[in-house]
N, C-alpha and C positions, 0 to 999 in steps of 0.2 A: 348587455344581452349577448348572448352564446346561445346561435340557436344548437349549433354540434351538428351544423350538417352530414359533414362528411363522414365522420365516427358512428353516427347514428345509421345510414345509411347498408354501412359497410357493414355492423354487425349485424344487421336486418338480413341484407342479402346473404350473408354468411348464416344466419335462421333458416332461408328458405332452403341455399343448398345442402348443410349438410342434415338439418334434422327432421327437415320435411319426410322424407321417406323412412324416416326409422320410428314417427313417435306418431303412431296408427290415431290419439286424438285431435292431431290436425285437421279441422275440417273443410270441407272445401263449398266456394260460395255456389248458391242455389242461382240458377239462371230462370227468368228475368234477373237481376240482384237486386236487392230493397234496399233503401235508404238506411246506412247504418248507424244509428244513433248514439254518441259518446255522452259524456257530463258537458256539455258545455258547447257542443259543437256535432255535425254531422256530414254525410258527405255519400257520395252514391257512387261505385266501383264500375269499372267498366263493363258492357257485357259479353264477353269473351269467357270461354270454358278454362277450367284450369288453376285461378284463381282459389287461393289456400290462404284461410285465415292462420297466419304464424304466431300472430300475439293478440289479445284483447285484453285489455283492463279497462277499468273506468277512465280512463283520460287516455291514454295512446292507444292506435291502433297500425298493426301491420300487417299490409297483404304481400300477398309471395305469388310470382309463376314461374313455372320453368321456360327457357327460351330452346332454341331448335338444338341445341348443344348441352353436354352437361354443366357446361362452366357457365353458362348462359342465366341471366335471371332477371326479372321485372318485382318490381314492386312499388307499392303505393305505402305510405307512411304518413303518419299524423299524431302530433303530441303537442304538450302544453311547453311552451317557455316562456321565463320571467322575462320583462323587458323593461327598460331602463327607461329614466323621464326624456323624452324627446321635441322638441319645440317646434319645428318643423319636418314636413315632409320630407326635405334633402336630410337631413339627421336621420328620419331611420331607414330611409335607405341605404346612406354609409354605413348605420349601424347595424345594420344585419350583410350587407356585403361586408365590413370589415370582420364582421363576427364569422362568416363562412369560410373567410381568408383564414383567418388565424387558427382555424377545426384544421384546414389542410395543411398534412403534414408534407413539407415538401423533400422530404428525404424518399417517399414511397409515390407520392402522385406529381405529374406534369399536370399545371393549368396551363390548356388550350383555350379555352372561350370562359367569362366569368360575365355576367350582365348584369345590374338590377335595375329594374326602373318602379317609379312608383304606380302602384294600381289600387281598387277595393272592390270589393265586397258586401255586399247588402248596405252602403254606405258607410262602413268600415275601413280604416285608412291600413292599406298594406301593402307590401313589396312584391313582385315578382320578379325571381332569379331565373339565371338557367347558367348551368354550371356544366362544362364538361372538361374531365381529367384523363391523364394516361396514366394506369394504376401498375406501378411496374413490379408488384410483390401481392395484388390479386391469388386469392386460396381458390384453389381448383379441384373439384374432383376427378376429373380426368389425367392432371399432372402433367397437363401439355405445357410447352414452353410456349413465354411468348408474354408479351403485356397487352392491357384489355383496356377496353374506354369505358368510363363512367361518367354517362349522361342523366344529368339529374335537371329539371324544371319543379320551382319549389316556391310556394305562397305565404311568408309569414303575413298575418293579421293583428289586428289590436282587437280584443275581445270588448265588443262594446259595453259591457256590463260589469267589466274591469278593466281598465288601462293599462294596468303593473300586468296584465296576464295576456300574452299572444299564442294563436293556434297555428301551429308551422305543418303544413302539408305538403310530403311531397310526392312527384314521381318519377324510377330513373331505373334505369336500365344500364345492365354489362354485360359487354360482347367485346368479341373481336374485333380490332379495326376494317372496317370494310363490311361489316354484318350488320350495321345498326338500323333501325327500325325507322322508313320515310315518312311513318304515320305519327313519330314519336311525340312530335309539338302537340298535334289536333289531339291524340287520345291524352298525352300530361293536363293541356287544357280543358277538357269536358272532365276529366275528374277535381282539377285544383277550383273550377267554376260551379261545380255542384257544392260548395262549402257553404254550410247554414248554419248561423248561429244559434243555440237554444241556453235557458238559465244555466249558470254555474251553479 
């Protein structure tokens, strides 16, 4: 299993900075925000203004915001990955932190803090991570110098209606060192806890 944290992440937030403001059908989520429903899985966005749907297809979903800065950005993320036969708990725990390890490229990010421990979901057996890196080659629109932190808190599941099939959601944020957001845990976890399973 390869969830592609890191990869994943980085091209999301790289969606929201640079093509958010050029491709006018980005839409942006309606406040209260509703339950948003995928194939297989659902989940409910925080309620904060701002919030840009970046991507929708039937199985991933990616939300975009901008942060106090241009280079700044939040998002929430969710998609499907295969996952491999696993016998125990401790196994997919290693198996998605080792899978996270081997996404980050260590030529471009510093791992500062890496966790997982086991958790679930509607009785669902799945991991919670929380990852944060120093991203020293971060694309900017401003062109500032300088390396950025990326903090990610991240939920893979085992879909109970498929075993082979897990729902990885996550959420994470990039900022400057010294900018990061003290609400970050409590808003990652009301949206990674709003995960609801529905039929594949």
């Amino acid at each position: 299993m390869k969830p592609g944290l890191i990869s994943t992440i980085v091209f999301c937030l790289l969606s929201i900075t640079a093509c958010a403001p050029v491709h006018p059908k980005i839409q942006e989520l309606q406040l209260p925000p509703e339950r948003i429903v995928q194939e297989g899985y659902s989940l409910v966005p925080l309620n904060e203004p701002g919030w840009l749907i970046a991507e929708k297809n039937q199985y991933s979903l990616v939300l975009g915001k901008k942060g106090m800065n241009p280079d700044e950005t939040i998002a929430i993320q969710a998609m499907f990955v295969r996952l491999a036969e696993f016998k125990t708990t401790e196994d997919f725990v290693y198996m998605v932190k080792d899978g996270q390890a081997k996404d980050t490229d260590p030529q471009r990010f510093i791992v500062k803090k890496h966790e997982a421990v086991a958790s679930s979901i509607e009785g669902s057996s799945c991991v919670k991570s929380y990852l944060v890196t120093e991203d020293k080659a971060a694309v900017k629109r401003s062109g500032k110098a300088g390396n950025m932190v990326l903090e990610a808190l991240t939920l893979t599941c085992r879909h109970p209606k498929n075993i082979s099939v897990g729902v990885n959601v996550s959420y994470s944020h990039r900022y400057y060192p010294g900018q990061g957001d003290s609400a970050f845990i409590e808003k990652a976890t009301r949206v990674l806890e709003s995960l609801k399973f529905n039929d594949l």
